[in-house]
MARMARPA-556591 format. One line per field, with one value per residue (C-alpha): x, y, z; residue in three letters; chain; residue number from 1. Coordinates in nm, 4 decimals, padded with zeros to 6 digits. Layout:
xx: X,...
yy: Y,...
zz: Z,...
r: Ala,...
c: A,...
k: NUM,...
This chain:
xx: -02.2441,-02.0276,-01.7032,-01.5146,-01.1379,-00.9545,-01.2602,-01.2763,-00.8817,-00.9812,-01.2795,-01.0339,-00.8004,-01.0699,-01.1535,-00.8147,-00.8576,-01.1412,-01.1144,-01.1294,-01.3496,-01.2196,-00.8877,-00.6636,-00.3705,-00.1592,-00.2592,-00.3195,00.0403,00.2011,-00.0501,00.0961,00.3349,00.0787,00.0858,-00.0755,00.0827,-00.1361,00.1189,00.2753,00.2927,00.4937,00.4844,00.4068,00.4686,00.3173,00.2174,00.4988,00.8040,00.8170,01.1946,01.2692,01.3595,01.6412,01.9716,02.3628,02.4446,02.1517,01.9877,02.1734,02.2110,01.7933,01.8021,01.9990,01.8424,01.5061,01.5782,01.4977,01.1760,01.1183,01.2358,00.8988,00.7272,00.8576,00.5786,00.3095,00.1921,00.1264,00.4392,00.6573,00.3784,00.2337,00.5863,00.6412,00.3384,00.4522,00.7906,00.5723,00.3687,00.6284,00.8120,00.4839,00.4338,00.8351,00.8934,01.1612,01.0001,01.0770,00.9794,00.6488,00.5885,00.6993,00.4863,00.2035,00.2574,00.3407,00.0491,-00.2086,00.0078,-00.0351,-00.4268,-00.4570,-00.3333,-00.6136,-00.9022,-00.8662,-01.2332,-01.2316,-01.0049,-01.0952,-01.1814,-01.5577,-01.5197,-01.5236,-01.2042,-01.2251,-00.9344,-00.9482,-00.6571,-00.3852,-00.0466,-00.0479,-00.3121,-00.0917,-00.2520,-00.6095,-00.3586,-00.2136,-00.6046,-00.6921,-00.3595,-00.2925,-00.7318,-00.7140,-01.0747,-01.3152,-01.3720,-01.2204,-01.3844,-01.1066,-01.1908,-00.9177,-00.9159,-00.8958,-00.5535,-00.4419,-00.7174,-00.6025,-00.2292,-00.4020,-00.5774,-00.2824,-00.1095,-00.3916,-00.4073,00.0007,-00.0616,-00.3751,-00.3012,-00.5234,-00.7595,-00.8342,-00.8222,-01.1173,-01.3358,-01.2563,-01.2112,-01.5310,-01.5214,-01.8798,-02.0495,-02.3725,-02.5897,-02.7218,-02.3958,-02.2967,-02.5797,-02.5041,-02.1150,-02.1940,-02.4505,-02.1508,-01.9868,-01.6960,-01.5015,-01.2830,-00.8782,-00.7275,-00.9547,-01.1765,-01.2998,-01.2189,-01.5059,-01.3224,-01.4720,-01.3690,-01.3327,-01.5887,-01.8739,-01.7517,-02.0923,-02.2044,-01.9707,-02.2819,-02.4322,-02.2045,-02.1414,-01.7906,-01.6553,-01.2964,-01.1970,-00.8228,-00.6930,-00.3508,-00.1344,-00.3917,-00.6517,-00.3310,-00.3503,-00.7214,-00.8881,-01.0964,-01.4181,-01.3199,-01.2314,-01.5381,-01.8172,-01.5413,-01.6597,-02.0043,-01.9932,-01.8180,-02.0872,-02.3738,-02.2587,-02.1778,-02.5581,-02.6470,-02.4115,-02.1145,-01.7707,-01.4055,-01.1786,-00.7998,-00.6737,-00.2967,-00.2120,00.0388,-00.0951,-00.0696,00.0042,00.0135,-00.1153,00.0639,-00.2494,-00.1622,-00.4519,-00.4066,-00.5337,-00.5424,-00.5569,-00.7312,-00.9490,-01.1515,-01.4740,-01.4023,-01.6973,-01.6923,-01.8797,-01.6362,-01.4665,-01.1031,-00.9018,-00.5270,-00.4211,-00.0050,00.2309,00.2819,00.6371,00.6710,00.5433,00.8381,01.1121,01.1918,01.5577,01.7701,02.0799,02.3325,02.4428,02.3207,02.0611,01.7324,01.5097,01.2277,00.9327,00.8296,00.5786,00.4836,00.2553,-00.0589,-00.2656,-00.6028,-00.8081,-01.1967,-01.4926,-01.7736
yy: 01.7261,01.7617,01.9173,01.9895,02.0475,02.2438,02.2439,01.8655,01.8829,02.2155,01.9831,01.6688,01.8563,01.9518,01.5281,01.4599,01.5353,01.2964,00.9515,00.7136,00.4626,00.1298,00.2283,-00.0606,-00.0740,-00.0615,00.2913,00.3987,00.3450,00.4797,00.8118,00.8845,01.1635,01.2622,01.6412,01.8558,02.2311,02.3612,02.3654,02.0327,01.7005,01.5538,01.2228,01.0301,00.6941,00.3877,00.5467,00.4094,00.5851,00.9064,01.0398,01.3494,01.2355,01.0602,01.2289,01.1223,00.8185,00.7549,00.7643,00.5006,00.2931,00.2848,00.2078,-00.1062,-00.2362,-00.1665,-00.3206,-00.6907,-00.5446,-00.4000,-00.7235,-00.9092,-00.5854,-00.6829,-00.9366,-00.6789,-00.4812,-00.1421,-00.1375,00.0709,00.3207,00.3282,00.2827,00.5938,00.7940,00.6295,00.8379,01.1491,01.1534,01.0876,01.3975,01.5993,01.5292,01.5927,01.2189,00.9600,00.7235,00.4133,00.0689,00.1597,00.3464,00.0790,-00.2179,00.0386,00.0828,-00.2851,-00.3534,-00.1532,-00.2846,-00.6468,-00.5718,-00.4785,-00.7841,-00.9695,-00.7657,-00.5037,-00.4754,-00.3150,-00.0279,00.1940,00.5597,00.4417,00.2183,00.2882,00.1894,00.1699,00.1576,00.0692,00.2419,00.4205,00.5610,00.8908,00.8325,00.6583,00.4277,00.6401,00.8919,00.5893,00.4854,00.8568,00.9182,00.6083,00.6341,00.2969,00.4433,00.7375,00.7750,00.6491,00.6517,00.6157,00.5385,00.5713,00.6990,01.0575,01.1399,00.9301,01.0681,01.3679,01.3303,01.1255,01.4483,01.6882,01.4348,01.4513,01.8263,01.8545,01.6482,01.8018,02.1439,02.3516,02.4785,02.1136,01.9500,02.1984,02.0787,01.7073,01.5719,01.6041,01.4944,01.3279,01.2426,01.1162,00.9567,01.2804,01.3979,01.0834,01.0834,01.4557,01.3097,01.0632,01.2634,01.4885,01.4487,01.2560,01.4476,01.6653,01.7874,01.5167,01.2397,01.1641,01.2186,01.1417,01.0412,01.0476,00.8665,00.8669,00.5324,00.5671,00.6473,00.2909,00.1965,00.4850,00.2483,00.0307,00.3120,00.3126,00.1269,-00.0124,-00.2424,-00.2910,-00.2578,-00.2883,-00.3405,-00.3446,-00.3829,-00.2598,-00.4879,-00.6996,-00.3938,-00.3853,-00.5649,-00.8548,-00.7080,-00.3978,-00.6171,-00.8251,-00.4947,-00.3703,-00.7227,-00.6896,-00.3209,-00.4866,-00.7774,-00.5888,-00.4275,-00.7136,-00.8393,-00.5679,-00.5752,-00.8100,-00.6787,-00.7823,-00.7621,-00.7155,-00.8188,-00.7922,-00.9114,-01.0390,-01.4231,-01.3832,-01.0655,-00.9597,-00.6188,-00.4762,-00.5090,-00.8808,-00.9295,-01.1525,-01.1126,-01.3908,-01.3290,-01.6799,-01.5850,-01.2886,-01.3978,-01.5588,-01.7414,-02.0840,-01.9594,-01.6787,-01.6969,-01.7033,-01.5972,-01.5378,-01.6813,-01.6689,-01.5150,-01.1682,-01.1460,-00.7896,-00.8227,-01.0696,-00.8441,-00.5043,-00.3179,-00.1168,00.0415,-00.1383,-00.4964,-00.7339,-00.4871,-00.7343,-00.8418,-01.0686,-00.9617,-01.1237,-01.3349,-01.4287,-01.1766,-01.3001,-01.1556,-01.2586,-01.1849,-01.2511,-01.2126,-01.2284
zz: 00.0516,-00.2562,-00.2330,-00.6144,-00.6075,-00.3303,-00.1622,-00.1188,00.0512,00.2178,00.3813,00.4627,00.6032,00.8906,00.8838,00.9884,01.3511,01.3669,01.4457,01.1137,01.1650,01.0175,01.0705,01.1997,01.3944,01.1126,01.0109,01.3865,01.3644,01.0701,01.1084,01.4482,01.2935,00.9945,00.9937,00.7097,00.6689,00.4347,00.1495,00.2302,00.4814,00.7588,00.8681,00.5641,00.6484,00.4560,00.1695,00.0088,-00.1403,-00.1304,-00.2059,-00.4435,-00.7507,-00.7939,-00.9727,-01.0117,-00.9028,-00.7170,-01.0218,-01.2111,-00.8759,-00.8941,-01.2924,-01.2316,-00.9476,-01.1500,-01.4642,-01.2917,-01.2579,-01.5647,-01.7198,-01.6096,-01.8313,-02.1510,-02.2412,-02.1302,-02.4732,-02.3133,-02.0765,-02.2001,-02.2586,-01.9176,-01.8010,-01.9208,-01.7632,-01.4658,-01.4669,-01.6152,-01.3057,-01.0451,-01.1584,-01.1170,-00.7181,-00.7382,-00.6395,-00.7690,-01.0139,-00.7236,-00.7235,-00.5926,-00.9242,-01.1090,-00.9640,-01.0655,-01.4263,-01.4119,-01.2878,-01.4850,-01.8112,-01.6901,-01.6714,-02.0216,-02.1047,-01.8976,-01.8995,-02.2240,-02.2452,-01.9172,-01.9433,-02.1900,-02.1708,-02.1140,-01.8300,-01.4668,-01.2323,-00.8407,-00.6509,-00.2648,-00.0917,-00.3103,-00.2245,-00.3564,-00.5730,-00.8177,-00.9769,-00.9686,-01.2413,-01.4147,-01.5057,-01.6053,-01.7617,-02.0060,-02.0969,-01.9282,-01.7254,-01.7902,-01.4238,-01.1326,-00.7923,-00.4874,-00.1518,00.1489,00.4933,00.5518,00.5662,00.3272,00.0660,00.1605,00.0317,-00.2942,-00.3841,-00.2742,-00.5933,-00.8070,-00.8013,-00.8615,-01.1999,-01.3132,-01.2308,-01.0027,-01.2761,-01.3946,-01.0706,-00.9957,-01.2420,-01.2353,-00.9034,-00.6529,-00.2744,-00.1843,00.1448,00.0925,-00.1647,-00.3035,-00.3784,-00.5263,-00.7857,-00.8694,-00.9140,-01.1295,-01.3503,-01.4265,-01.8085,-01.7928,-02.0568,-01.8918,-01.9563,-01.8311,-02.0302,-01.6972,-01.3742,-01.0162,-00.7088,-00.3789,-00.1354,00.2420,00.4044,00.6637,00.3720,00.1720,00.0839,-00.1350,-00.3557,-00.3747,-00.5536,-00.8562,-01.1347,-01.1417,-01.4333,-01.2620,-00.8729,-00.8022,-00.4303,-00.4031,-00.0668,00.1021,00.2723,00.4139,00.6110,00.7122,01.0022,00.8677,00.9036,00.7158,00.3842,00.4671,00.4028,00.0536,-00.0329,00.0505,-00.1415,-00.4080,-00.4614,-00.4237,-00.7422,-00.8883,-00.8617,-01.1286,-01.3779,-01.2898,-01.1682,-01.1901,-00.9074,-00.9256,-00.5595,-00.4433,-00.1057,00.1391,00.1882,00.5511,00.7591,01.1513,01.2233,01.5089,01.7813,01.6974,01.4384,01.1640,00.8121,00.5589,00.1790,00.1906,00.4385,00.2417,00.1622,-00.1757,-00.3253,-00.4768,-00.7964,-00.8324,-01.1775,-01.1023,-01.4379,-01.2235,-00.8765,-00.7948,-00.6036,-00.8151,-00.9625,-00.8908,-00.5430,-00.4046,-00.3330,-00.3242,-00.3459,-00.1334,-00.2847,-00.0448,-00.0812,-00.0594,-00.2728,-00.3154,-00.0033,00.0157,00.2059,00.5439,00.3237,-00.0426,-00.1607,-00.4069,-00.7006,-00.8257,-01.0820,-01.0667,-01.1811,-00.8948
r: Unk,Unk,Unk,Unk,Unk,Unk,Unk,Unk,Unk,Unk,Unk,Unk,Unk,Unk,Unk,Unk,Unk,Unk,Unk,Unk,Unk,Unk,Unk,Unk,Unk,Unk,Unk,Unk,Unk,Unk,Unk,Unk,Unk,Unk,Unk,Unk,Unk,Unk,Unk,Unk,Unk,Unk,Unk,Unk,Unk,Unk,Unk,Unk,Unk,Unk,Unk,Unk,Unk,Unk,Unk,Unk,Unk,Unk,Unk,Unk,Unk,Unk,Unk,Unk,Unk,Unk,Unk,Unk,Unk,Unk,Unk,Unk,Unk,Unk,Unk,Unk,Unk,Unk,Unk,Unk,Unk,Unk,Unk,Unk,Unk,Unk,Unk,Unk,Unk,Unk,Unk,Unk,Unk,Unk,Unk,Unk,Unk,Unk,Unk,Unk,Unk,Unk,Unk,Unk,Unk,Unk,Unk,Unk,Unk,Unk,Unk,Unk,Unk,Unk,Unk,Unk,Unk,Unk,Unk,Unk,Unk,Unk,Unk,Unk,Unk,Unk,Unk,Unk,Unk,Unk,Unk,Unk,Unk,Unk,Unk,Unk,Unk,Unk,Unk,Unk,Unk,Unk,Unk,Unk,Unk,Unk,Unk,Unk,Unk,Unk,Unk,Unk,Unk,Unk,Unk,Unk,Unk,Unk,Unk,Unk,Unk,Unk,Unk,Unk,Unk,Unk,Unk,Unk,Unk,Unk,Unk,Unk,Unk,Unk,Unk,Unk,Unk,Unk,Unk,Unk,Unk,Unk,Unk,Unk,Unk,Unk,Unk,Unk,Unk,Unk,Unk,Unk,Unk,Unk,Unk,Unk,Unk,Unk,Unk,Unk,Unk,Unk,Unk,Unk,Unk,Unk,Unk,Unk,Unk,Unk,Unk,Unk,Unk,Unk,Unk,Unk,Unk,Unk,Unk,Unk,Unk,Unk,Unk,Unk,Unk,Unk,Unk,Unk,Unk,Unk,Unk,Unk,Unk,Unk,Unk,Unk,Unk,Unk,Unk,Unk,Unk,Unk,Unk,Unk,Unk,Unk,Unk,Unk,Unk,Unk,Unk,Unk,Unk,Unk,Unk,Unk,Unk,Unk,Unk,Unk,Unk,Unk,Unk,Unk,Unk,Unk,Unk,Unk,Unk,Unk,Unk,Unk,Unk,Unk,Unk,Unk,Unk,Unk,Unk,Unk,Unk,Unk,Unk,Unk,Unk,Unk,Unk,Unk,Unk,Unk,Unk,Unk,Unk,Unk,Unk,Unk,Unk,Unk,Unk,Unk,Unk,Unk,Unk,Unk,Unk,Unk,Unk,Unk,Unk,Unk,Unk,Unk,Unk,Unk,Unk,Unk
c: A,A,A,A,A,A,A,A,A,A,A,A,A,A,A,A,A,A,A,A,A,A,A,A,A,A,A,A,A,A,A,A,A,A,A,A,A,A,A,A,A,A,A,A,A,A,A,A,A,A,A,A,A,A,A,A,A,A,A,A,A,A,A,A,A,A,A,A,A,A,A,A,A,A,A,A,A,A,A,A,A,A,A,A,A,A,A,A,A,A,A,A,A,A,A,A,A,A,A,A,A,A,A,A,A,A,A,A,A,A,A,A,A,A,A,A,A,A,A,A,A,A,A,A,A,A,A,A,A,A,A,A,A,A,A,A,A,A,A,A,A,A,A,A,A,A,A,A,A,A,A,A,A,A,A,A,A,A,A,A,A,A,A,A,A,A,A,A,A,A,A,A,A,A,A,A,A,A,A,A,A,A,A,A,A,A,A,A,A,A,A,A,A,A,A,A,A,A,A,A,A,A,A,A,A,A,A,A,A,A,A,A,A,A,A,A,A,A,A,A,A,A,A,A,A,A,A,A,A,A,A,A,A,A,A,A,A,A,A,A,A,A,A,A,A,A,A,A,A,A,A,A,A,A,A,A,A,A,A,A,A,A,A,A,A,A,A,A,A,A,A,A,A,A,A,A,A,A,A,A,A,A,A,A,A,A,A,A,A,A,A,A,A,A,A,A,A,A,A,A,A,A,A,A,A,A,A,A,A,A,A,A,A,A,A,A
k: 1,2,3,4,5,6,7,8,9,10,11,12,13,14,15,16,17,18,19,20,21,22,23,24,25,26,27,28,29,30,31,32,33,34,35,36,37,38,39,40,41,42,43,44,45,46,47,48,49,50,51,52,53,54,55,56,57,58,59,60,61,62,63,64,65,66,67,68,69,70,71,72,73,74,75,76,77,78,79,80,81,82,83,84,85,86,87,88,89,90,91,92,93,94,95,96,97,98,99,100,101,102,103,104,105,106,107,108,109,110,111,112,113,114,115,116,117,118,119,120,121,122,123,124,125,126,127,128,129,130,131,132,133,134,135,136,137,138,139,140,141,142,143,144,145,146,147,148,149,150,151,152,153,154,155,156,157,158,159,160,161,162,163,164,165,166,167,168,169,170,171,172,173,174,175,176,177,178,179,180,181,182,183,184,185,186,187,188,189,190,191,192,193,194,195,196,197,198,199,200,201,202,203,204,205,206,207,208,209,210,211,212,213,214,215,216,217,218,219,220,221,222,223,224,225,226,227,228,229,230,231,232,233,234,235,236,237,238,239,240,241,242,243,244,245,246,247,248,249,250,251,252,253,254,255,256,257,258,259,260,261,262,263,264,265,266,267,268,269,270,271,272,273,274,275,276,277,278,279,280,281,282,283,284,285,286,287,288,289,290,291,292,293,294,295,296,297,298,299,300,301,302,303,304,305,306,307,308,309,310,311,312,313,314,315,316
């Protein structure tokens, strides 16, 4: 089945009861209190920031403490651009433009620098798990993809396309963002003009239906913060998904992840550990600047994380 705007959140929001398949302890955990109200949420908890926007002195506190961040932007060409956006669409779902914002535009800025060919209004972006479905707008909103498709779990999907539909607008959220279930829908999806208001379209995805991703043709897939928080097997078949589509036509794979990271049912996921291949063409493989520390607004103001977090770039 195919659901097209408010009926693809009208249809989640009877998903959420259900249990998710693939989910790991992680999100068993931070979903405990995840309530939809029909105009709203409760209980959104690693998502990642999700504060009203920021005013007074908060607001200059934040600007300070961001401007080590935005710092590492200043060699990136389309920064200050996407930067921008960034803020743009932060004030749309009524949240503070945080550091989580930031590391987006940051991100998708970096990326142009890398892999230009590959984000342009007639290329196609995945993105595996997104908070808010921030970096799904960044792509549509900066023409960085003509169509993005976004898989997540249920409830999580659920709050990306609440955020979608607060920065389209209801009209053009109706007739640019379609839900799909099974490989029928998919092909009617994707045989769908890409032109729409907001330069592009969405295909949402639930988790538990991942390999109807084997069925499209992706140019970029970005993962970011995400399968540190899957069980191993989970990022094992996005891999699978992800090469099978690379056997076509070749695909590029943007990958952010803690190196190392203990789920709380004690399993242990290993950036070095996904099933990299020794033929892969690796064009970037560090620790990400912008992934090292975050801020808090009390001395002594930046943390690291529990471990160095890594970003690579190939081509599989």
């Amino acid at each position: 089945m195919m659901y097209s705007g408010q009926a693809a959140i009208g249809f989640l929001a009877t998903e959420i009861s259900k249990e998710d398949s693939g989910e790991s302890s992680h999100w068993q955990n931070y979903h405990l209190e995840f309530k939809f109200l029909g105009n709203g949420f409760e209980g959104l908890r690693g998502f990642g920031g999700n504060e009203k926007p920021y005013r007074g002195l908060r607001l200059l506190l934040n600007r300070l403490l961001q401007r080590r961040f935005r710092r590492m932007g200043e060699g990136f060409q389309k920064f200050n651009a996407i930067d921008s956006i960034s803020k743009k669409v932060a004030t749309s779902g009524e949240r503070a433009s945080d550091l989580d914002v930031l590391r987006q535009a940051l991100t998708l800025s970096y990326l142009h620098g890398q892999v230009p060919n590959l984000l342009t209004p007639k290329t196609t972006s995945c993105v595996i798990g997104d908070g808010f479905a921030t970096m799904t707008t960044l792509l549509l909103a900066s023409s960085s993809a003509g169509q993005v498709i976004l898989i997540n779990l249920t409830k999580t999907l659920l709050v990306d396309l609440w955020y979608l539909k607060l920065w389209m607008g209801a009209e053009v959220f109706e007739s640019s963002v379609d839900l799909v279930t099974d490989e029928a829908s998919l092909s009617e999806a994707l045989a769908k003009s890409r032109t729409t208001d907001v330069g592009g379209r969405v295909i949402a995805i639930q988790a538990s239906n991942h390999e109807l991703l084997r069925n499209c043709s992706v140019d970029l897939a970005l993962n970011i913060a995400s399968m540190q928080e899957m069980n191993p097997p989970v990022t094992a078949a996005y891999f699978d998904d992800l090469r099978a589509i690379a056997s076509r036509r070749g695909l590029t794979f943007y990958c952010c992840n803690r190196d190392e990271k203990i789920l709380p049912d004690g399993t242990l996921s290993k950036f070095s550990d996904y099933p990299w291949r020794a033929n892969d063409r690796v064009m970037v493989d560090e620790l990400c600047p912008w992934h090292q520390q975050y801020y808090t607004i009390r001395p002594p103001f930046f943390h690291s994380y529990d471990g160095p977090i890594r970003h690579r770039l190939v081509a599989f």
